[in-house]
KOLFI-834085 format. One line per field, with one value per residue: x, y, z of N, C-alpha, C, O in turn. Coordinates in Angstrom, 1 decimal, padded with zeros to 4 digits. Example, Ala and Ser with C-alpha at 12.3 -4.5 7.8 and 13.67 -1.06 7.14 Angstrom:
<patis>
n_u 013.2:012.8
n_v -005.7:-002.2
n_w 007.8:007.1
ca_u 012.3:013.7
ca_v -004.5:-001.1
ca_w 007.8:007.1
c_u 013.2:012.9
c_v -003.3:000.0
c_w 007.8:007.9
o_u 014.2:013.4
o_v -003.3:001.1
o_w 008.5:008.0
</patis>
This chain:
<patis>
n_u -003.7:-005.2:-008.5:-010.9:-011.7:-009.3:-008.0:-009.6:-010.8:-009.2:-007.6:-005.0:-001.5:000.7:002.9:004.8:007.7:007.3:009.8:011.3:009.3:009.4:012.4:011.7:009.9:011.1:013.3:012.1:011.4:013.8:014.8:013.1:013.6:016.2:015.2:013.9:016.3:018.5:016.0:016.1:018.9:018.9:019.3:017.8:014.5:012.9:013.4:014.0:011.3:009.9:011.6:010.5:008.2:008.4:009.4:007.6:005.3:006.8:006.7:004.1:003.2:005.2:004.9:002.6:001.6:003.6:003.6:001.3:002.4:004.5:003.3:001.4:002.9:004.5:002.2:001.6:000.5:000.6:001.8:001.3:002.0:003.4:001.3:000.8:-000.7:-003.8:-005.4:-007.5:-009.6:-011.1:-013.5:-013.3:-012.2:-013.2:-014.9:-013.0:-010.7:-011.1:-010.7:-008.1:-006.6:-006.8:-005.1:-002.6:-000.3:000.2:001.4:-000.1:-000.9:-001.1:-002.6:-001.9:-004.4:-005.0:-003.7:-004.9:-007.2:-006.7:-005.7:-006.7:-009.8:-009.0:-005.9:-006.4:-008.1:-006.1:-003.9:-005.3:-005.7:-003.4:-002.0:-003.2:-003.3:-000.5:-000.4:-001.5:000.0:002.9:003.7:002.6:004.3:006.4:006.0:005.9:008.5:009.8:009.3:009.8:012.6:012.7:012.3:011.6:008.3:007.0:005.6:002.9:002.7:002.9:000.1:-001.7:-000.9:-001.6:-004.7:-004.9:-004.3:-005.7:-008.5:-007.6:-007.8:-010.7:-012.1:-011.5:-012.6:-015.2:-016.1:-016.9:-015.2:-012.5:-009.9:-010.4:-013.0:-012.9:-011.6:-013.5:-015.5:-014.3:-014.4:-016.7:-018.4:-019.3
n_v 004.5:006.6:007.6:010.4:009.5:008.4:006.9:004.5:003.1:001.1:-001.6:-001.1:-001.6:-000.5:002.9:005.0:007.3:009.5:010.1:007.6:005.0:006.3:005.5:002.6:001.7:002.6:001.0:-001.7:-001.6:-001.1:-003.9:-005.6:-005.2:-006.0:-008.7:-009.5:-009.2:-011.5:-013.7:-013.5:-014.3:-017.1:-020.5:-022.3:-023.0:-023.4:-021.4:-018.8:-018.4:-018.2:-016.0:-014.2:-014.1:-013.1:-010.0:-009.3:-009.1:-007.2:-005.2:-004.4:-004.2:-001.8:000.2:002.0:003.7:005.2:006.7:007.6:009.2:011.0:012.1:013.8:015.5:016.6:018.0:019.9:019.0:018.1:015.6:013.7:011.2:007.4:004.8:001.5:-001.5:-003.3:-003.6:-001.0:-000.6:-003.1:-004.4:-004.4:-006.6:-010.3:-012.5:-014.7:-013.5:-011.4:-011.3:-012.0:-010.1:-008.0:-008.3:-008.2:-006.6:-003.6:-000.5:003.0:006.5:009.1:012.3:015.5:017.6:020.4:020.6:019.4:020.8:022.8:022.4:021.9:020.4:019.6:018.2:017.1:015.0:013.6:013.1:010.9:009.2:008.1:006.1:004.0:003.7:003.1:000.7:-000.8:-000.7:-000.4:-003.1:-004.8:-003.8:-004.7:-007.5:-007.9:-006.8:-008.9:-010.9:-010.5:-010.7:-013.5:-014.7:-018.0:-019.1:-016.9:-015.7:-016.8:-015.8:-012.5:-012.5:-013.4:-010.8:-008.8:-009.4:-009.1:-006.1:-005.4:-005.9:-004.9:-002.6:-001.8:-002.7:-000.8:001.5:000.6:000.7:001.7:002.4:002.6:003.9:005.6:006.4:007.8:010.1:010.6:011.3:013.8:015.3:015.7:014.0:011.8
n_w 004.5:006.8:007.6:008.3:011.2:012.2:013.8:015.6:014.1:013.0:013.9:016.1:016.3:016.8:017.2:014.9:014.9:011.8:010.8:011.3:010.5:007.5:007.2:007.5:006.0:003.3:003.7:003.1:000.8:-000.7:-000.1:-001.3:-003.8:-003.6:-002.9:-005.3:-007.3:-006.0:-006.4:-009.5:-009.5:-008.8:-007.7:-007.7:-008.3:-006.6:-004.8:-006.4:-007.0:-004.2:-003.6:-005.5:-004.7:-001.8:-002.4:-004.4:-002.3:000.1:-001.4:-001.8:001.1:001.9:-000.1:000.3:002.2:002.4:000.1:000.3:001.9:000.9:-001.6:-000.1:001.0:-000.8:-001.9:000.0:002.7:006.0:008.1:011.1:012.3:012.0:011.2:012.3:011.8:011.5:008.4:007.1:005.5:005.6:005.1:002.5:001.8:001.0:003.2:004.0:003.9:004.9:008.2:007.8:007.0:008.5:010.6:009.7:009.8:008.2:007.5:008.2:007.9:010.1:009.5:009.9:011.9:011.1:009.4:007.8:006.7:006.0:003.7:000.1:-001.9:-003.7:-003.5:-001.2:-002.2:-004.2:-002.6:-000.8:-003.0:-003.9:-002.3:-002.5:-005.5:-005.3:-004.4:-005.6:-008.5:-008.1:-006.9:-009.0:-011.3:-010.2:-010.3:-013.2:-013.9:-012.8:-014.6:-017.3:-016.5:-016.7:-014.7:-013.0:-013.0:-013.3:-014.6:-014.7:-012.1:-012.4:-013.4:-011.3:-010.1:-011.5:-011.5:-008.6:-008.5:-009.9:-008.4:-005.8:-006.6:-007.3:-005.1:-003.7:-004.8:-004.2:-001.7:001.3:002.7:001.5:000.2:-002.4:-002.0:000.0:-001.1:-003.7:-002.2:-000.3:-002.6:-003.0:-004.5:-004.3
ca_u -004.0:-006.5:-009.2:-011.6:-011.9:-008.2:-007.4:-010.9:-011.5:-008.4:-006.8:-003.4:-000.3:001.9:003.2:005.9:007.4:007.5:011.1:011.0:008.5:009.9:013.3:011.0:009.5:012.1:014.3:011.1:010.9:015.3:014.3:012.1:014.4:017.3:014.6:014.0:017.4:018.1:015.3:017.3:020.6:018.8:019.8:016.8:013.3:011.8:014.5:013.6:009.7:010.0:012.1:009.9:007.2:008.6:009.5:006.4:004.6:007.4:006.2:002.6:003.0:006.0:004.2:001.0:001.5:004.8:002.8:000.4:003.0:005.5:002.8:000.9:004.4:004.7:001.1:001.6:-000.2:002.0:001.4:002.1:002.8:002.7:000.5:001.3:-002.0:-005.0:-006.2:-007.7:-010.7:-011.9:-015.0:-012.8:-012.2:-013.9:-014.6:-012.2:-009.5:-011.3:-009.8:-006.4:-006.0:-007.1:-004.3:-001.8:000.9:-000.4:001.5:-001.1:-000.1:-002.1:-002.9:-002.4:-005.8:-005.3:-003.2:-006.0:-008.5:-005.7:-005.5:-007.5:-009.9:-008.1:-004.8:-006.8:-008.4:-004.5:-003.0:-006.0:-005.5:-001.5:-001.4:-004.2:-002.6:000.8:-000.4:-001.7:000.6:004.2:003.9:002.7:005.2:007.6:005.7:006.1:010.2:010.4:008.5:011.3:014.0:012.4:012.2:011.0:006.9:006.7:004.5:001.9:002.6:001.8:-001.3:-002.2:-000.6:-002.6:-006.0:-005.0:-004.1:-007.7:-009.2:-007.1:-008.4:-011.9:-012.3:-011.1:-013.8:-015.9:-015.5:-017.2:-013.5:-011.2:-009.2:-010.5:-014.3:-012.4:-011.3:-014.8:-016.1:-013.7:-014.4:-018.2:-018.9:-020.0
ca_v 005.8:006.8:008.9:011.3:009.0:007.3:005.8:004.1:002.2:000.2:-002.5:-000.6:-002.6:000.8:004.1:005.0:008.4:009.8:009.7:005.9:004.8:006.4:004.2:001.0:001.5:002.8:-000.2:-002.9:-001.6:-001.5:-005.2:-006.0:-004.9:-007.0:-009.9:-009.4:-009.8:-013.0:-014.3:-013.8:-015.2:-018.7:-021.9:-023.6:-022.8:-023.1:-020.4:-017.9:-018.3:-017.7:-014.4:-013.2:-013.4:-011.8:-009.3:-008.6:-008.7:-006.3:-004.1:-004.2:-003.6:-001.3:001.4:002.1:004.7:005.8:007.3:009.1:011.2:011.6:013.2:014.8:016.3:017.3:018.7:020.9:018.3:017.2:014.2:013.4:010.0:006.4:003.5:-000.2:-002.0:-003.9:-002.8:000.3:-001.3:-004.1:-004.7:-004.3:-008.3:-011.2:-012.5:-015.7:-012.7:-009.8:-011.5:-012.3:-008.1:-007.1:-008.5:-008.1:-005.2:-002.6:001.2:003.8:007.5:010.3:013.4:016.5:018.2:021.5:020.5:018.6:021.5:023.8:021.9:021.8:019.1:018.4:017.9:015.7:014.0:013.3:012.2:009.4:008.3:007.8:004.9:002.8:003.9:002.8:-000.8:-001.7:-000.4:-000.7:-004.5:-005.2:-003.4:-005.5:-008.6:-007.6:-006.5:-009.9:-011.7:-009.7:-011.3:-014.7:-015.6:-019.3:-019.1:-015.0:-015.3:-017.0:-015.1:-011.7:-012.6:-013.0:-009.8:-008.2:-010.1:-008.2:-005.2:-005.0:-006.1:-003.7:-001.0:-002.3:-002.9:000.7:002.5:000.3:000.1:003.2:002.9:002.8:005.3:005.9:006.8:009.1:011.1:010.7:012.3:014.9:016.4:016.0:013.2:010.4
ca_w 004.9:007.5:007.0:009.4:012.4:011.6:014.8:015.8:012.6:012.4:014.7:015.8:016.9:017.1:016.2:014.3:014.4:010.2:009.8:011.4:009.1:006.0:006.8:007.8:004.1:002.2:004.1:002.9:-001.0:-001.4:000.5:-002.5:-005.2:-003.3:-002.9:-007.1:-007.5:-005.6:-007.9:-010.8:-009.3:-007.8:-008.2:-007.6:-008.9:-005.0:-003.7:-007.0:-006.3:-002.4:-003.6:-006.3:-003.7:-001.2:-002.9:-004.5:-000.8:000.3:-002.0:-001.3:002.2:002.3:-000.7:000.1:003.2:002.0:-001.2:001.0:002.9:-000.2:-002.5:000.6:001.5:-002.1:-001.8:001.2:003.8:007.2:008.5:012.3:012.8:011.0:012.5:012.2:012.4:010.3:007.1:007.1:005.2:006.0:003.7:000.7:001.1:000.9:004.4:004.4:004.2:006.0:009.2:007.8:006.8:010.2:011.5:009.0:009.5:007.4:007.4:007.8:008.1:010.5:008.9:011.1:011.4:010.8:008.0:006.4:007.4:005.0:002.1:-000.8:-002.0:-004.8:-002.3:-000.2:-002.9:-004.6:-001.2:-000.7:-004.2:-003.6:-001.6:-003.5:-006.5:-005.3:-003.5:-007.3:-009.5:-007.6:-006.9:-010.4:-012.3:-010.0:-011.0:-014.4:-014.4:-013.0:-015.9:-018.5:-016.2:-016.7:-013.3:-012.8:-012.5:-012.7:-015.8:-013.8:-010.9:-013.3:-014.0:-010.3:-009.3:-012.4:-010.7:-007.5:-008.5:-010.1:-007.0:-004.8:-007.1:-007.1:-003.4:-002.6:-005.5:-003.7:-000.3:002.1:004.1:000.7:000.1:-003.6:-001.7:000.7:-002.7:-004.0:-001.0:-000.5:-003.9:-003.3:-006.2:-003.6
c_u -005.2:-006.8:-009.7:-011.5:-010.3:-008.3:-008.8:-011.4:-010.3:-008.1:-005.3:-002.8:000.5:001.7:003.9:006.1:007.7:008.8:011.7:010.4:008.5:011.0:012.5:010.6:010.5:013.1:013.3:011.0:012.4:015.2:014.0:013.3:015.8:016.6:014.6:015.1:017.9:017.1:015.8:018.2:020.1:018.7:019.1:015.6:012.6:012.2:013.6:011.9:009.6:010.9:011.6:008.4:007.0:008.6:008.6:005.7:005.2:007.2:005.2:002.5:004.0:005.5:003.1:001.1:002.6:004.2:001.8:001.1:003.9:004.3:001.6:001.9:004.4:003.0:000.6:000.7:000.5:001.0:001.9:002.9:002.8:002.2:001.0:000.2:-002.6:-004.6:-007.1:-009.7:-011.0:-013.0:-014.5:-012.3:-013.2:-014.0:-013.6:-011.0:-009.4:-010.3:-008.0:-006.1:-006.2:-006.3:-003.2:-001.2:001.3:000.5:000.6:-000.4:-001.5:-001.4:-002.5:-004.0:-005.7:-004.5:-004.2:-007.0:-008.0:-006.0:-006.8:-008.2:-009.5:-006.9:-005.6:-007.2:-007.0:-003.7:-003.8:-005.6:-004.1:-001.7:-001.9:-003.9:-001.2:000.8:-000.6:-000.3:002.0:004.6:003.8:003.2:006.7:007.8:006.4:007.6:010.3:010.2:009.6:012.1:014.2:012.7:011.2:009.3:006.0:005.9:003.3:001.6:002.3:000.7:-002.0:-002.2:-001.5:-004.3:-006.3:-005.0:-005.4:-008.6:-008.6:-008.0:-010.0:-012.8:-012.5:-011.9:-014.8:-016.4:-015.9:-015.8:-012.2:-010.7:-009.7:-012.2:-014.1:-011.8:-012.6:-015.6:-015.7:-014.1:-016.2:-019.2:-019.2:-021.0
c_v 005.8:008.0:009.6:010.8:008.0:005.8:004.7:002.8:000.8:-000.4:-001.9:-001.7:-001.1:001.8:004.2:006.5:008.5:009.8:008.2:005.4:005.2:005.6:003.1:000.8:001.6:001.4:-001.3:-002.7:-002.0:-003.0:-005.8:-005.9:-006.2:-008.8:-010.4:-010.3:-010.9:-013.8:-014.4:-014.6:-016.6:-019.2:-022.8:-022.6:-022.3:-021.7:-019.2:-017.7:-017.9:-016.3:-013.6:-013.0:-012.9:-010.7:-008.5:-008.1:-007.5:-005.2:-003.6:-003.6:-002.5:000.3:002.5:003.7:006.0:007.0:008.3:010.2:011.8:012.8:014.1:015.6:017.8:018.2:020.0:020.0:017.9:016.2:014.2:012.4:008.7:005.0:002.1:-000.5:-002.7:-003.2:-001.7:000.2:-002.7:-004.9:-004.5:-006.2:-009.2:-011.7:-013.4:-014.7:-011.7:-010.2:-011.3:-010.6:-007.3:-007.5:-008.5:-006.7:-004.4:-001.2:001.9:005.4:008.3:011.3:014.3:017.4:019.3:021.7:020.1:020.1:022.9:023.7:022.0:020.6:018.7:017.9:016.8:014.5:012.7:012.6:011.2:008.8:007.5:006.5:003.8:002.6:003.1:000.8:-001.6:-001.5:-000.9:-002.3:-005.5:-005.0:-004.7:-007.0:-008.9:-007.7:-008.2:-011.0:-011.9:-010.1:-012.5:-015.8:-016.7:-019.1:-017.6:-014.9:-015.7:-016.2:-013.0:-011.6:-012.6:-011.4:-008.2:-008.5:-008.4:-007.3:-004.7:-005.2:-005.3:-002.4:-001.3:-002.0:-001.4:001.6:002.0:000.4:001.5:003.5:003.0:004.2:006.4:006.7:007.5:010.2:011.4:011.9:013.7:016.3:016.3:015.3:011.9:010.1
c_w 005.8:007.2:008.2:010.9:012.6:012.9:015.6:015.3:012.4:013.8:014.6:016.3:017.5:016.4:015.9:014.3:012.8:009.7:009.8:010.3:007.7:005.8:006.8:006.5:003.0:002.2:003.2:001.4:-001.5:-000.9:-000.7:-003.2:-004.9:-003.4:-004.6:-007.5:-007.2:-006.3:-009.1:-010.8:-008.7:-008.4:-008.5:-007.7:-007.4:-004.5:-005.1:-006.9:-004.8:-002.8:-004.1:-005.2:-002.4:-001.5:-003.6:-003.2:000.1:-000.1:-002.0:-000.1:002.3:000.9:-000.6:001.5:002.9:000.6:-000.9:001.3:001.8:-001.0:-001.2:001.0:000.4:-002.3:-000.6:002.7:004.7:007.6:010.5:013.0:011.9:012.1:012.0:012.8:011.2:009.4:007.6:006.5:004.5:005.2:002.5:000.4:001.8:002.7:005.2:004.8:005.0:007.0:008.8:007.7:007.6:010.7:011.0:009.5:008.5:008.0:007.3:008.2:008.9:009.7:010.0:010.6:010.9:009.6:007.0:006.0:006.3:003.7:001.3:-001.0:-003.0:-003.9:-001.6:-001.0:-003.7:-003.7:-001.1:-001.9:-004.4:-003.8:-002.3:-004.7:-006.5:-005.4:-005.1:-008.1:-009.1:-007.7:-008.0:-011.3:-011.6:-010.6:-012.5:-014.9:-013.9:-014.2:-017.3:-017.9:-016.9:-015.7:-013.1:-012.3:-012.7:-013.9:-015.5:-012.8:-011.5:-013.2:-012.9:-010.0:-010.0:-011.6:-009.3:-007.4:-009.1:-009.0:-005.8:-005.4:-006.9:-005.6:-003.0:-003.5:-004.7:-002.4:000.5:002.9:003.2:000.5:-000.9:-003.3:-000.8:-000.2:-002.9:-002.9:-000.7:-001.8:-004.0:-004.0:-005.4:-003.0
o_u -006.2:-006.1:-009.1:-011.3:-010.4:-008.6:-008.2:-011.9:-010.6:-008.3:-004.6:-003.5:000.7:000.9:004.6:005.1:008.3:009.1:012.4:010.9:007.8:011.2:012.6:011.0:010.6:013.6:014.1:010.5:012.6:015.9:014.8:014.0:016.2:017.3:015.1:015.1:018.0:017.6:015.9:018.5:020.9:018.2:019.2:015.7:012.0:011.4:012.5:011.6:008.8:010.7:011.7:007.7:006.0:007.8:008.6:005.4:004.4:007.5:005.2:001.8:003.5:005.9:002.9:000.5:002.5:004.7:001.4:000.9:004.1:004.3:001.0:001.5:004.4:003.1:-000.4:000.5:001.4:-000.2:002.9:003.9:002.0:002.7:001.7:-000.1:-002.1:-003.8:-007.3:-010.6:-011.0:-013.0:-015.2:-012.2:-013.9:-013.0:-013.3:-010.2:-008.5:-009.2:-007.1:-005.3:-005.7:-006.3:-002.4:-001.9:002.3:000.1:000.0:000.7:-002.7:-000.3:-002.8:-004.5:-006.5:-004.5:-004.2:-007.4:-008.7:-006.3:-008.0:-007.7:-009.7:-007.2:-005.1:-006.9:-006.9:-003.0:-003.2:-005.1:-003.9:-001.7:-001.2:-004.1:-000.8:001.6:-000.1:000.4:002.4:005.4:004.3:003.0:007.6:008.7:007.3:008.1:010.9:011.1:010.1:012.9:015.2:013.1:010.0:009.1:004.9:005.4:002.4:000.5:001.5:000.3:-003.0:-003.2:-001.9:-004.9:-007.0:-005.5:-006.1:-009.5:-009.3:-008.6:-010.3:-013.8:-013.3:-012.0:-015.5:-017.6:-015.1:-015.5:-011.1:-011.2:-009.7:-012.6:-015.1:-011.7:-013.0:-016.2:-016.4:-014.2:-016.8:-020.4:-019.2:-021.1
o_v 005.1:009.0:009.3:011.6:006.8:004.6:004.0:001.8:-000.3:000.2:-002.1:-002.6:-000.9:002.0:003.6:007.2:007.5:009.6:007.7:005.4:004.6:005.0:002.5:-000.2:000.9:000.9:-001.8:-003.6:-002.7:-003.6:-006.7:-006.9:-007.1:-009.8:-011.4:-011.4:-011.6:-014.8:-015.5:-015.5:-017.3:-019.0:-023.7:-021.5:-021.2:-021.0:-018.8:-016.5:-017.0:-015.5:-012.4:-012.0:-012.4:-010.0:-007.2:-006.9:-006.8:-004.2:-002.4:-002.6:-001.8:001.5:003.5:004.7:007.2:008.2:009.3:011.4:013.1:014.0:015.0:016.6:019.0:019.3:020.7:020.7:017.2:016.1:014.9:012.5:008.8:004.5:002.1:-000.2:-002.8:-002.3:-001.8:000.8:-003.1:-006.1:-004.3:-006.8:-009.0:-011.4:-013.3:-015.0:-011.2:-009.6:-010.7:-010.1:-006.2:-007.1:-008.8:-005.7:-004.4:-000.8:001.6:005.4:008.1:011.3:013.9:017.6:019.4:022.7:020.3:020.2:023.8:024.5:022.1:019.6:017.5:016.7:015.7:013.3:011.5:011.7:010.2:007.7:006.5:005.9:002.9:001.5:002.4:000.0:-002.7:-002.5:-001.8:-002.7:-006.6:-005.8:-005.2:-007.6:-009.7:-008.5:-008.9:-011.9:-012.9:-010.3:-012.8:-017.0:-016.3:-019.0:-017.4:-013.8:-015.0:-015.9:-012.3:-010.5:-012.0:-010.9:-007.2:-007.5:-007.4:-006.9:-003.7:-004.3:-005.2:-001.6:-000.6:-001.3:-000.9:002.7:002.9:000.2:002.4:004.5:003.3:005.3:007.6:007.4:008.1:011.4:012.4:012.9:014.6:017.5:016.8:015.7:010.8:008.9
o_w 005.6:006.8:009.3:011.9:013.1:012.9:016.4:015.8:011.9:014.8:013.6:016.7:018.7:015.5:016.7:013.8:012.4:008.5:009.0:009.1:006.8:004.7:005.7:005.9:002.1:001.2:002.4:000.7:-002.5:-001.8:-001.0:-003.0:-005.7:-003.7:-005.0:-007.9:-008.2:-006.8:-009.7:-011.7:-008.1:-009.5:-009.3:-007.2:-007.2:-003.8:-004.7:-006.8:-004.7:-002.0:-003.9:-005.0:-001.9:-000.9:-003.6:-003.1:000.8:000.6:-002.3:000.0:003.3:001.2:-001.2:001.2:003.0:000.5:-001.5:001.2:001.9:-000.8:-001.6:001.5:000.5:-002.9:-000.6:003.7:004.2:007.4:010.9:013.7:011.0:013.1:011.0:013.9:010.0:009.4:008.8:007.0:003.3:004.8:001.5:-000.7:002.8:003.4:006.4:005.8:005.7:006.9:009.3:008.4:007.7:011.9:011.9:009.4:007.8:009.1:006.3:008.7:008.6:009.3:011.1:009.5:010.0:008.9:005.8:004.9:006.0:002.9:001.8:-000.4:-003.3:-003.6:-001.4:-000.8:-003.8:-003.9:-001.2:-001.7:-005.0:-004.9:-002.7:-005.2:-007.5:-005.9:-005.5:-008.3:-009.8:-008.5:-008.1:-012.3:-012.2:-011.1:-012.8:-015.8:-014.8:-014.5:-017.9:-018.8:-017.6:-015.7:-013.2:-011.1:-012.4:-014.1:-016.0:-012.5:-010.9:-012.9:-013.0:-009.7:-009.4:-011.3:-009.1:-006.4:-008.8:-009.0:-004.8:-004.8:-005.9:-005.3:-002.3:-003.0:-004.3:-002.3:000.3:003.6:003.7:000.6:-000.7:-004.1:-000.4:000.2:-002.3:-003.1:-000.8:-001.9:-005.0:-004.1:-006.0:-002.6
</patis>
């Protein structure tokens, strides 16, 4: 999600119009679920590890913007377009990765202004928290269903995805550009 200054802060690649970028995501998470599955059905240990981590990563990147515009939708907020670019913030990793997330193909959504300028700050606060909410939770619940399959390695790979999903949440309470300190601010408590 971008915040006040959206387009500035981030390394774009592109734009997407909003009903693009809702197939490109919705196509990247039924992706995931199809990758899941293939994990289940493989033959060989290498092939079900290469699907459960796709599939997890599928869902990291393909949640996270999608969760802004669904519950800012559902919140009364429009959006205008979706970006394809960096990370959004940058100082939420360590610096061997900062680079790699700045160049990674990240979804981000614009806000319309006079939509934001409408809404409430609880509403604004609820739509930042979405995506950060989603990027942890989504990919780790998937970790998780695959664990209960008993997909080859996915009990180890858990325990990472648990790791990260604490350090996604972490980074972004943390972080003057997370999403979770664009809430904070909004409602005044930063």
């Amino acid at each position: 999600m971008t915040g006040p200054n959206p387009i500035s802060q981030r390394r774009l690649f592109g734009r997407i119009s909003i009903a693009g970028g809702n197939v490109l995501q919705t196509a990247g998470i039924a992706l995931a679920f199809l990758s899941f599955a293939a994990a289940c059905s493989a033959h060989s240990t290498v092939t079900a590890v290469v699907a459960l981590v796709g599939g997890w990563a599928l869902l990291y990147f393909c949640c996270h913007a999608i969760a802004h515009w669904l519950v800012g939708r559902i919140l009364g907020i429009r959006f205008s377009f979706y970006t394809l670019g960096g990370t959004g913030n940058p100082e939420g990793y360590p610096i061997g990765l900062r680079w790699v997330f700045e160049h990674l193909p990240f979804f981000g959504v614009q806000t319309e202004k006079a939509s934001m300028q409408n809404a409430s700050r609880v509403a604004k606060a609820i739509m930042w928290s979405a995506g950060v909410t989603s990027s942890a939770l989504v990919p780790t619940l998937g970790a998780l269903w695959a664990w209960r399959q008993g997909i080859p390695w996915s009990k180890p790979f858990v325990v990472f995805a648990l790791v990260w999903a604490a350090a996604t949440l972490a980074s972004n309470w943390t972080s003057r550009t997370g999403d979770y300190s664009k809430a904070r601010r909004v409602l005044g408590k930063a």
